[in-house]
DRENBA-719029 format. One record per residue (C-alpha): x, y, z; residue in three letters. Coordinates in nm, 2 decimals. Layout:
N
PT     xx     yy     zz   r
PT      X      Y      Z ALA
...
% end
This chain:
176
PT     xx     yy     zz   r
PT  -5.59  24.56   5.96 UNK
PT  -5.37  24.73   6.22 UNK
PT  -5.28  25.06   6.06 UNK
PT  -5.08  25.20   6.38 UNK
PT  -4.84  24.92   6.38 UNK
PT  -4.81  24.88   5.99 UNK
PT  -4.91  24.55   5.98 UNK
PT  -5.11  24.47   5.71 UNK
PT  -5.25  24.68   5.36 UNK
PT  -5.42  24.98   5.48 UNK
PT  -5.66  25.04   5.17 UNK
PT  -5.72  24.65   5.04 UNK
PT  -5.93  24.82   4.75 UNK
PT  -5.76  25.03   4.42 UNK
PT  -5.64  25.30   4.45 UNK
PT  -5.34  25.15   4.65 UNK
PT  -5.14  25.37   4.88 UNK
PT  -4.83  25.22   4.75 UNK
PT  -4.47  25.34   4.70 UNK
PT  -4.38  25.40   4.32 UNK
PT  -4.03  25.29   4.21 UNK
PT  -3.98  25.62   4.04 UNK
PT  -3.61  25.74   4.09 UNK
PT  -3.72  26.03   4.28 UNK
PT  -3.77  25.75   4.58 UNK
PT  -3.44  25.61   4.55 UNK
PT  -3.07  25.64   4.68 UNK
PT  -2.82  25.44   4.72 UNK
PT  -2.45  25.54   4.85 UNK
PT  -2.16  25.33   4.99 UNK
PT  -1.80  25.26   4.97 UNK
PT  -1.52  24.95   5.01 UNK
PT  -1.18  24.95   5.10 UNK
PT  -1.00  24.63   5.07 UNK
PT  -0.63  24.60   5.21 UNK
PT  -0.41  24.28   5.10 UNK
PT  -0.06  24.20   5.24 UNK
PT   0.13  23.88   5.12 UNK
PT   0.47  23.79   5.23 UNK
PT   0.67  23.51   5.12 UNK
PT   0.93  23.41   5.35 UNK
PT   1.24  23.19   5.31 UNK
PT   1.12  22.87   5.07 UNK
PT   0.74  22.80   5.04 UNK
PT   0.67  22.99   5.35 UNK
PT   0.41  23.24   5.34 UNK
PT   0.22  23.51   5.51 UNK
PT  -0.11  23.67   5.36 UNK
PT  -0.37  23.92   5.57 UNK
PT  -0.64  24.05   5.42 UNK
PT  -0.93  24.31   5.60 UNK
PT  -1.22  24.44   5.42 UNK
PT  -1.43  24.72   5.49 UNK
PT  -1.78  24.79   5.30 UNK
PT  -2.07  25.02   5.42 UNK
PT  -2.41  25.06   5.27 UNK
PT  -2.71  25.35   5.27 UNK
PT  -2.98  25.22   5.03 UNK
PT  -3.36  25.39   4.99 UNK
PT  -3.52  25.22   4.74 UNK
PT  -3.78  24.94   4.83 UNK
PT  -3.66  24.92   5.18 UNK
PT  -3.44  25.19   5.38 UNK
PT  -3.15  24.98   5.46 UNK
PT  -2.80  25.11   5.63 UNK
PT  -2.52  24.77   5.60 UNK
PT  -2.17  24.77   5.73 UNK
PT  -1.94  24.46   5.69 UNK
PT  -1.61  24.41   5.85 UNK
PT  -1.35  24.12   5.76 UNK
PT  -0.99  24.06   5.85 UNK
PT  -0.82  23.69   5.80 UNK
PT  -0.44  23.66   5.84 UNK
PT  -0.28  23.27   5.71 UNK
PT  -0.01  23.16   5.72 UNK
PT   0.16  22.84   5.46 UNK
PT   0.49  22.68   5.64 UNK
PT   0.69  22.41   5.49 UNK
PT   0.81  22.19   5.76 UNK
PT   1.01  21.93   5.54 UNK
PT   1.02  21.83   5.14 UNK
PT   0.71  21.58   5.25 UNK
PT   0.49  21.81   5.49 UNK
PT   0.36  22.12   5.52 UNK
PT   0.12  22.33   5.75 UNK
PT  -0.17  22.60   5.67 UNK
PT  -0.33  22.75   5.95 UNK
PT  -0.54  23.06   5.98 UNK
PT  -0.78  23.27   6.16 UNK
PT  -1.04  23.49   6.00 UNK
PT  -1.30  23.74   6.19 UNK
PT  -1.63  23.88   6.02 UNK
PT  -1.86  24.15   6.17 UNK
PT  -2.20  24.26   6.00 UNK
PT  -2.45  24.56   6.12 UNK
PT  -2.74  24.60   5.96 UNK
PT  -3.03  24.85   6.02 UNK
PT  -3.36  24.83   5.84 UNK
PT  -3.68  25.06   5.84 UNK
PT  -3.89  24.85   5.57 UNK
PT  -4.05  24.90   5.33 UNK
PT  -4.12  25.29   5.21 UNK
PT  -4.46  25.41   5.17 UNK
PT  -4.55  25.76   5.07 UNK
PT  -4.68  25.96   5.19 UNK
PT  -4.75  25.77   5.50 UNK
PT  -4.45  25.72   5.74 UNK
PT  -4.57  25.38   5.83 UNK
PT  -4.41  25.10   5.69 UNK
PT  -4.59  24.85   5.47 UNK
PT  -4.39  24.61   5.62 UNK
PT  -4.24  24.60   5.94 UNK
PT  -3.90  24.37   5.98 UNK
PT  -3.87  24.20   6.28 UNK
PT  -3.54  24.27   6.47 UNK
PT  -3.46  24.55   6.28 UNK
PT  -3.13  24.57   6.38 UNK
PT  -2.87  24.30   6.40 UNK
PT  -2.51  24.28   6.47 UNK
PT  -2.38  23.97   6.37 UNK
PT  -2.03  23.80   6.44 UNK
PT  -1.84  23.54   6.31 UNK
PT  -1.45  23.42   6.42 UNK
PT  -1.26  23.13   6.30 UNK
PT  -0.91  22.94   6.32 UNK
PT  -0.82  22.66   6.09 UNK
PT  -0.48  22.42   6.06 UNK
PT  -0.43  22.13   5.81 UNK
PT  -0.11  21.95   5.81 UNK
PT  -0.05  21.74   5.45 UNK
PT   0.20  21.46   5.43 UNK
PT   0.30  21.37   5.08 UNK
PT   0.41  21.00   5.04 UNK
PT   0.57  20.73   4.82 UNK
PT   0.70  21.03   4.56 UNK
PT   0.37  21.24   4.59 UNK
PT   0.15  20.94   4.46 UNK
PT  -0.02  20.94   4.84 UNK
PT  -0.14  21.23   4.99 UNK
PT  -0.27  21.25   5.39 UNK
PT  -0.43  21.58   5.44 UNK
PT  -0.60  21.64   5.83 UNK
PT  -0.70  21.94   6.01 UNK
PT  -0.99  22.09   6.18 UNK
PT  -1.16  22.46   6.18 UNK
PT  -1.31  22.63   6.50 UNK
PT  -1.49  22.92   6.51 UNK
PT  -1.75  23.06   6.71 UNK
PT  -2.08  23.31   6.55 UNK
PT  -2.37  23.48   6.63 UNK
PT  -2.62  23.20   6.52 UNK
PT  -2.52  22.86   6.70 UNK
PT  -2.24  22.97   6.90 UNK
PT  -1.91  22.76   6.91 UNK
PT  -1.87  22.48   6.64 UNK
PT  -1.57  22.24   6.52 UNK
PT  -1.52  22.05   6.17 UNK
PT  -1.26  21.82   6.18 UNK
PT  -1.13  21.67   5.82 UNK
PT  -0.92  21.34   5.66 UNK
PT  -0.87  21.33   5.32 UNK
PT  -0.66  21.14   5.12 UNK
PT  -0.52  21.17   4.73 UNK
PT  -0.43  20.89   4.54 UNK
PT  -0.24  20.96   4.20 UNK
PT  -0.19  20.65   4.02 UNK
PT  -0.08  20.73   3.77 UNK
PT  -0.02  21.08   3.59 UNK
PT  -0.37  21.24   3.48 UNK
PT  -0.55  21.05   3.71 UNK
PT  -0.68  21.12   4.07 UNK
PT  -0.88  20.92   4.32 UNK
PT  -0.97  21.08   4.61 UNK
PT  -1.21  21.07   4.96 UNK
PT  -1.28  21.24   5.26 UNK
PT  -1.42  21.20   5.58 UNK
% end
């Protein structure tokens, strides 16, 4: 067992050297702010932004500070009375900080968590176009999202998907 490094259980044997869960040992403090903005322009045009700020400082079972950041602005346009556009773009950020988990009265951790620290991105962009047809019975619906993050680095996700309404009530859909 390597005690200096706080790997492992230094005393394998009772009496355990571990932390109680009394509430003398714990803390926890944070806020959250969320801003939303929605704007409707002439017709079924549309603006709405949204950001979204939340921090964390949590001593219980591990000694955790957080902070998450989020903003995402869309917009809805109506080009004609048979399509319409959505498009978007959306950015998350996430720090984290972690010391493991507490032991007293030891300041080694009984478990040590390997990076400790991450900062964490996420951005996005996103447009579908939909194209009613034949009275709204036949939907088209394409588009494609983007976005680029911390853990496999740039991706794409193109969609089709089509809505069939053949009658009112009923539905048949797919997507590829």
């Amino acid at each position: 067992l390597d005690t200096t490094s706080g790997i492992g259980q230094r005393n394998p044997a009772p009496p355990f050297n571990v932390l109680t869960f009394s509430e003398q040992n714990q803390r926890s403090r944070g806020g959250a702010i969320l801003v939303k903005y929605d704007k409707t322009f002439s017709g079924d045009n549309s603006m709405h932004f949204k950001t979204f700020f939340d921090t964390v400082d949590r001593r219980t079972t591990l000694d955790e500070r957080s902070q998450n950041f989020e903003t995402s602005l869309q917009f809805n346009s109506t080009l004609n009375e048979n399509v319409s556009v959505v498009s978007g773009i959306d950015y998350r950020y996430w720090t984290s900080h972690n010391n493991g988990v507490l032991t007293t009265p030891s300041p080694v951790p009984a478990v040590a968590l390997s990076p400790n620290d991450d900062d964490l991105h996420l951005g996005s962009g996103f447009v579908q176009l939909e194209i009613d047809l034949f009275d709204d019975m036949l939907t088209l619906i394409a588009g494609t999202k983007v976005s680029v993050n911390s853990w496999s680095g740039f991706e794409y996700q193109p969609s089709g998907r089509f809505v069939f309404k053949p009658v009112e009530g009923h539905t048949i859909w797919g997507a590829v």
